[in-house]
C-alpha positions in Angstrom: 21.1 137.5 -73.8 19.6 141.1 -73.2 21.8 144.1 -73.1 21.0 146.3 -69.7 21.6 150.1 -70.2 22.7 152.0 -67.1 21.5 154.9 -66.5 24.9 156.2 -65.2 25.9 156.2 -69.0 23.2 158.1 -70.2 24.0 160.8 -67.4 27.5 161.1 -68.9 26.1 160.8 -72.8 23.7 163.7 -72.1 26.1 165.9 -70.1 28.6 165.6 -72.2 26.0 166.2 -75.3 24.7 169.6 -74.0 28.3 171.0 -73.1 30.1 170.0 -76.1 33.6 169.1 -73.6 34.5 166.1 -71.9 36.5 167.9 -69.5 33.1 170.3 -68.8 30.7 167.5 -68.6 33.1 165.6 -66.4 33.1 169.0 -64.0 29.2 169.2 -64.3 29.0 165.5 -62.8 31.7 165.3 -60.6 33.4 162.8 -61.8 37.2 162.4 -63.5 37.4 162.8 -67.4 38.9 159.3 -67.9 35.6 158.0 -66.6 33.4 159.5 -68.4 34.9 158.8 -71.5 35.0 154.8 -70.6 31.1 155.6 -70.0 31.0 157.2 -73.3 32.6 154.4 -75.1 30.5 151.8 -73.2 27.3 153.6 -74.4 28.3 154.0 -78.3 29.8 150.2 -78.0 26.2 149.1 -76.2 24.4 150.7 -78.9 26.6 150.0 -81.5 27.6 153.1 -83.2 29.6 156.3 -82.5 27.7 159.3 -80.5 30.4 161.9 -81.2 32.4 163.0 -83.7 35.9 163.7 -81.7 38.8 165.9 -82.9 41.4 167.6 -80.8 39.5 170.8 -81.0 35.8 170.1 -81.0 33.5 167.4 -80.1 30.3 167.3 -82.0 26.8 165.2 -81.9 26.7 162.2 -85.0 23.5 162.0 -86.5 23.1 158.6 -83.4 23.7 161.3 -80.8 21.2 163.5 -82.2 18.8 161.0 -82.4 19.2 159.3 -78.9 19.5 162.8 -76.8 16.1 163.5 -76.3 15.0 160.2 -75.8 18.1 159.8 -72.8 16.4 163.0 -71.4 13.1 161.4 -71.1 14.9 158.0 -70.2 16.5 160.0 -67.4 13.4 162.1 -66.1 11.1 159.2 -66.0 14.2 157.2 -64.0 14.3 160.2 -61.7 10.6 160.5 -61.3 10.0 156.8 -59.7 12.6 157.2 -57.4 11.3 160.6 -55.9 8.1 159.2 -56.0 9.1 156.0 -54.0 11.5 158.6 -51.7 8.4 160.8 -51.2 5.8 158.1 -50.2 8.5 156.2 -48.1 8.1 152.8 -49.9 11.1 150.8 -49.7 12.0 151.8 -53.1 13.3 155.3 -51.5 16.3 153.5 -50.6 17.3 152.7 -54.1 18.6 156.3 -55.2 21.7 156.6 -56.3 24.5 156.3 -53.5 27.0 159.4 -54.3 30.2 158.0 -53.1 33.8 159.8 -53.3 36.7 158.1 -54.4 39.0 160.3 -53.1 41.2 160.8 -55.9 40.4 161.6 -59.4 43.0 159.2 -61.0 43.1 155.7 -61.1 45.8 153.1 -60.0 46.0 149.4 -60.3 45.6 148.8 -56.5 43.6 151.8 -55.4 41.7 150.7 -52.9 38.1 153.4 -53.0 38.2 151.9 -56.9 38.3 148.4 -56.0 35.6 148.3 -53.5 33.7 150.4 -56.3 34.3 148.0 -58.6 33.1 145.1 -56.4 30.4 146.7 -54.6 28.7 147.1 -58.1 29.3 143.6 -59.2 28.1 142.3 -55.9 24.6 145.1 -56.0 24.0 145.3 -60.1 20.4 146.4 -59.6 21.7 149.7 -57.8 23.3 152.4 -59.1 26.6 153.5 -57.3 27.8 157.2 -58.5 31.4 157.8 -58.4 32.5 161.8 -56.9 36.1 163.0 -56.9 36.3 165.8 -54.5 40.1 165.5 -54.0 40.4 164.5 -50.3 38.6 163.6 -47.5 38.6 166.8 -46.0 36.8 168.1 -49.0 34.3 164.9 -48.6 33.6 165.2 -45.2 32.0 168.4 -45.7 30.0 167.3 -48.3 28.8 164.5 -46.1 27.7 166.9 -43.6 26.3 168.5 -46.0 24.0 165.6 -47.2 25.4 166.3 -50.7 27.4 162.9 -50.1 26.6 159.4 -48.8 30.0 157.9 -48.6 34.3 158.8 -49.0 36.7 156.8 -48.1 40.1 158.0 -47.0 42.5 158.7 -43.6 39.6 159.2 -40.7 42.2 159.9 -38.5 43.0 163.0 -39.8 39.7 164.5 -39.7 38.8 167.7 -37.2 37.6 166.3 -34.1 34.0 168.0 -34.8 33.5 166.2 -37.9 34.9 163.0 -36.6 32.2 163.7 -33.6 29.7 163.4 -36.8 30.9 161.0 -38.8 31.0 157.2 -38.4 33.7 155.1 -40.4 35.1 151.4 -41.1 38.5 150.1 -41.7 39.1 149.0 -44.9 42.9 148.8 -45.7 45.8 149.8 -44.1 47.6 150.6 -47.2 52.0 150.9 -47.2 53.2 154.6 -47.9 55.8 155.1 -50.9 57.1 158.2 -52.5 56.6 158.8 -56.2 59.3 161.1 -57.7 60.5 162.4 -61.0 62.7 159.6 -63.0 65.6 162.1 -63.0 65.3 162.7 -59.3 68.6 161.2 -57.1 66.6 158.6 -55.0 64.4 157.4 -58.2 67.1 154.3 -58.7 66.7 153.0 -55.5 64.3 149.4 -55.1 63.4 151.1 -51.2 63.8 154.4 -50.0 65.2 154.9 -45.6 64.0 157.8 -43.6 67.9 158.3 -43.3 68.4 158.3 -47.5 65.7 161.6 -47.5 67.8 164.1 -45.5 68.6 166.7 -47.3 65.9 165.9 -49.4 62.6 167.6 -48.7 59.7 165.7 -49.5 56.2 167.2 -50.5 53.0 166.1 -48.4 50.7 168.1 -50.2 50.4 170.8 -47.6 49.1 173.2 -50.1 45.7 171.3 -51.1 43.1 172.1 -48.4 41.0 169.0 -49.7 43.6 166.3 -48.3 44.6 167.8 -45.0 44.0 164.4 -43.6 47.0 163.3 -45.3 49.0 166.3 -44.9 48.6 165.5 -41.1 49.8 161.8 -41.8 53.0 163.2 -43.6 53.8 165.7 -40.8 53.3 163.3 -38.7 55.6 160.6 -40.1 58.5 163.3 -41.0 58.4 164.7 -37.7 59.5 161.1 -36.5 62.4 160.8 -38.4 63.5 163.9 -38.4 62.8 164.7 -41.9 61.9 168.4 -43.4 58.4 168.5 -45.7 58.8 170.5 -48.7 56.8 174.5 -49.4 53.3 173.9 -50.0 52.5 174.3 -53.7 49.0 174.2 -55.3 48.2 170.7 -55.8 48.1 169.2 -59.8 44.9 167.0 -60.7 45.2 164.5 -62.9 48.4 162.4 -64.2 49.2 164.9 -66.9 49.4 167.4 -63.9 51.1 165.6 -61.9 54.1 164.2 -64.1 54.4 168.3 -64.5 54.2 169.1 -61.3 56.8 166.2 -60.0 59.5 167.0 -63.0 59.1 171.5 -62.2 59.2 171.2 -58.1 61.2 168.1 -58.0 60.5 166.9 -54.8 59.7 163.6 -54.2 55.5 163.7 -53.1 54.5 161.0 -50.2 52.1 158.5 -51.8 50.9 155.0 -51.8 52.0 151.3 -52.7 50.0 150.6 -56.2 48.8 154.0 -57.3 48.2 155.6 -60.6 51.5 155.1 -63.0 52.6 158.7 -63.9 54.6 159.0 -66.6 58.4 159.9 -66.2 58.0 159.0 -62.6 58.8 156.3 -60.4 57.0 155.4 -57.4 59.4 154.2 -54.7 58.2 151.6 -51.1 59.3 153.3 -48.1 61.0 150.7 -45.3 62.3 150.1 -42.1 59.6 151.0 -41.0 56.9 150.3 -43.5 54.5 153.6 -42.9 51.0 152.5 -43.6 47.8 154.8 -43.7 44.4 153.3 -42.8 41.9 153.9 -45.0 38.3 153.9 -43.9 34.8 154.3 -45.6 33.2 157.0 -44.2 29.5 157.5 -43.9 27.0 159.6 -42.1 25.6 157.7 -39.1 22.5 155.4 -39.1 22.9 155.6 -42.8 21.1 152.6 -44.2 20.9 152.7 -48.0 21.6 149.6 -49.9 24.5 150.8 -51.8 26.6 151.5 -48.3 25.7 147.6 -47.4 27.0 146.6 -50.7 30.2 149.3 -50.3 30.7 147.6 -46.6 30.1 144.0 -48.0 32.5 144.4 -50.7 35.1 146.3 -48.5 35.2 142.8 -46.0 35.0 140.8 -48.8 38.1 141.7 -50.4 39.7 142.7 -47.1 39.3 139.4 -45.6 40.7 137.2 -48.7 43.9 139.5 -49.0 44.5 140.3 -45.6 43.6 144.5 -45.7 43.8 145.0 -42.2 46.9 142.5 -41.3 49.5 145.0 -39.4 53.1 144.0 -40.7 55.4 143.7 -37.5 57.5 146.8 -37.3 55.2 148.9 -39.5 54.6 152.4 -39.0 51.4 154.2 -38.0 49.9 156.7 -35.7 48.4 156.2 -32.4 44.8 157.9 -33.7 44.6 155.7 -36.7 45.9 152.5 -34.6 43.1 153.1 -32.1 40.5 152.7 -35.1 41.4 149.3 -35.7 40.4 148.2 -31.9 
């Protein structure tokens, strides 16, 4: 059977081959670390030898890497060529770009939804090419939209300043249950479900400090001002889960999250109940957009929404009015 090389993994083999850093190349292509290096391995298992030579200080080219960068440079500028030749004579191959789409996190989780519908939307469209960005937050998307330096985020719509939301279009994908992920030291970590009446006294952080999510800072004032409940001091916000278990065991606080994200170590991600807060996550796209990538993004978003019930509200769930009204 053939072997098909994608040319996603020789933008992360060349990167990372002219900076010398995982963590730099990663940077330079907007994307996390831990997906680049999958990309890496892919390649060197693909092509059946190692690409770099890896230590805890330095990475360095093999004698493989050496001889496949230039040729992934001209792999790369030819690949790049036909497209913006197709773009610029508006055949219908314009359309098959790369779709930039932001995942809205740069860690992954076994139920994340954005990594899911990636995951599908690629298996469903394999002649495409769907490029995964991590900007942090939809707020931080959503001007990259505008921008046209984005084609697609998902995240809390909702949330969004009216004048964006004015220029934006979106479509439910999940409404997704709200939990809080703590230290495993932390008071509340033994509990199997956490009350809005068990978190008095106990101020809980909704990443007020990170101007790249206020869409869900907005959600967690919202939902604490309901109950009574007192949000934590904004702090700079940690990337990454090596951040983040430091960050949860030095401020302590318990952070608002979601059912089925990332597993940090030395934490313990908790289900909030009675009521079940949800946040409705959308896919958000410039209007009128009509690349194939965002049909296959849509497609796979119904898809898997439809066979395990994304949008089904559980009675006596939580949500705000704004994000409710999305759903009609």
């Amino acid at each position: 059977m053939p072997r098909d090389l994608h040319p996603r993994l020789l933008r992360g083999f060349v990167a990372t081959a002219e900076t010398l850093h995982f963590g730099r190349a990663a940077e330079r292509l907007h994307i996390a670390q831990q997906a680049l290096s999958r990309d890496v391995r892919a390649l060197e298992g693909l092509l059946g030898g190692a690409l770099f030579d890896r230590t805890t200080r330095s990475v360095e080219l093999t004698s493989a890497g050496r001889q496949l960068l230039p040729r992934a440079r001209r792999f790369l500028a030819l690949h790049d060529e036909i497209l913006a030749e197709a773009a610029a004579a508006g055949g219908s191959g314009a359309a098959a770009r790369p779709l930039l789409v932001d995942l809205n996190s740069d860690v992954t989780g076994p139920d994340l939804t954005p990594d899911r519908v990636l995951e599908r939307a690629r298996a469903d469209w394999p002649e495409g090419e769907l490029l995964a960005r991590f900007h942090g937050g939809l707020a931080a998307a959503a001007a990259e939209l505008l921008a046209h330096r984005l084609d697609a985020a998902f995240g809390r719509f909702a949330g969004l300043p009216a004048p964006a939301r004015g220029r934006l279009a979106q479509l439910p994908v999940r409404l997704e249950p709200i939990a809080l992920v703590m230290a495993d030291t932390h008071p509340l970590a033994g509990r199997p479900v956490i009350r809005p009446a068990d978190l008095v006294g106990h101020p809980v952080d909704i990443c007020a400090g990170n101007p790249a999510t206020t869409e869900w800072a907005d959600l967690g004032a919202r939902l604490l001002h309901e109950h009574g409940l007192t949000a934590a001091a904004p702090h700079v916000p940690p990337v990454g889960v090596d951040e983040a278990a430091r960050y949860l065991a030095r401020h302590g606080d318990p952070m608002l999250t979601t059912v089925g994200g990332p597993q940090i170590p030395g934490t313990v991600t908790v289900p909030l109940v009675e009521p079940v807060p949800l946040s409705l996550v959308s896919l958000v796209h410039r209007p009128g957009e009509r690349h194939p990538g965002l049909r296959a993004l849509a497609g796979a978003a119904g898809a898997l929404g439809t066979a395990e019930g994304w949008l089904r509200r559980p009675p006596g769930s939580w949500l705000p009015a704004a994000d409710a009204a999305l759903l009609s």
